[in-house]
C-alpha positions in Angstrom: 182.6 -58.9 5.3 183.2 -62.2 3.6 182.7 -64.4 7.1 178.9 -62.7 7.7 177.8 -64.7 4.7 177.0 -67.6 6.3 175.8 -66.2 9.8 173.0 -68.5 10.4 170.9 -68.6 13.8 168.0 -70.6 15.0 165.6 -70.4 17.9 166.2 -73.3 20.7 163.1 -74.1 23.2 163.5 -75.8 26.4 161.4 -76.5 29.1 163.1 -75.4 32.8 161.1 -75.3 36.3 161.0 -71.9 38.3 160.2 -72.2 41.8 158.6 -75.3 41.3 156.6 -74.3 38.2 157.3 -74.7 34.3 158.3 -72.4 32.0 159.2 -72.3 28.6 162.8 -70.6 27.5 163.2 -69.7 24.3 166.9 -69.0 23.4 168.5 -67.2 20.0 171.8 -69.4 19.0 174.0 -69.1 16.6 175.6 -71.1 14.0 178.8 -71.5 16.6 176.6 -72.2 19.7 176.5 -68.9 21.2 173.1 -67.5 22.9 172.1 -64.3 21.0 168.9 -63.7 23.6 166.9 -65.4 25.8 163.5 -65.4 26.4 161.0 -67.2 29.3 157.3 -67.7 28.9 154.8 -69.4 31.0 153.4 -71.0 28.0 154.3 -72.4 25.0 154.2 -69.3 22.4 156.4 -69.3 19.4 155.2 -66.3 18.0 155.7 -64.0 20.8 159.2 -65.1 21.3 160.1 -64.3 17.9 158.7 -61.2 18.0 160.8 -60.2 21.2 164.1 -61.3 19.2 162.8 -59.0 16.3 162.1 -55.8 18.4 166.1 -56.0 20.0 
């Protein structure tokens, strides 16, 4: 259990178009890079995105 002390994560956002339109994806990532979760939102909502990576 030595390792999981310094699991860090962060949440990435990046804008992508949809059938023409633009969304916002928000992404979990960890410390190596690795997407934990993914989220897409037509706006630009930081609180709701981290509440959908909470309730996982």
């Amino acid at each position: 259990m030595r390792g999981f002390r310094h699991w860090r994560w962060h949440l990435d956002e990046l804008y992508v178009k949809i059938n023409g339109e633009t969304h916002c994806l928000w992404r979990a990532v960890d410390h190596e890079g690795e997407i934990l979760e993914s989220y897409v939102t037509k706006t630009r909502d930081k609180k709701a995105a981290l509440a959908s990576s909470r309730r996982r």
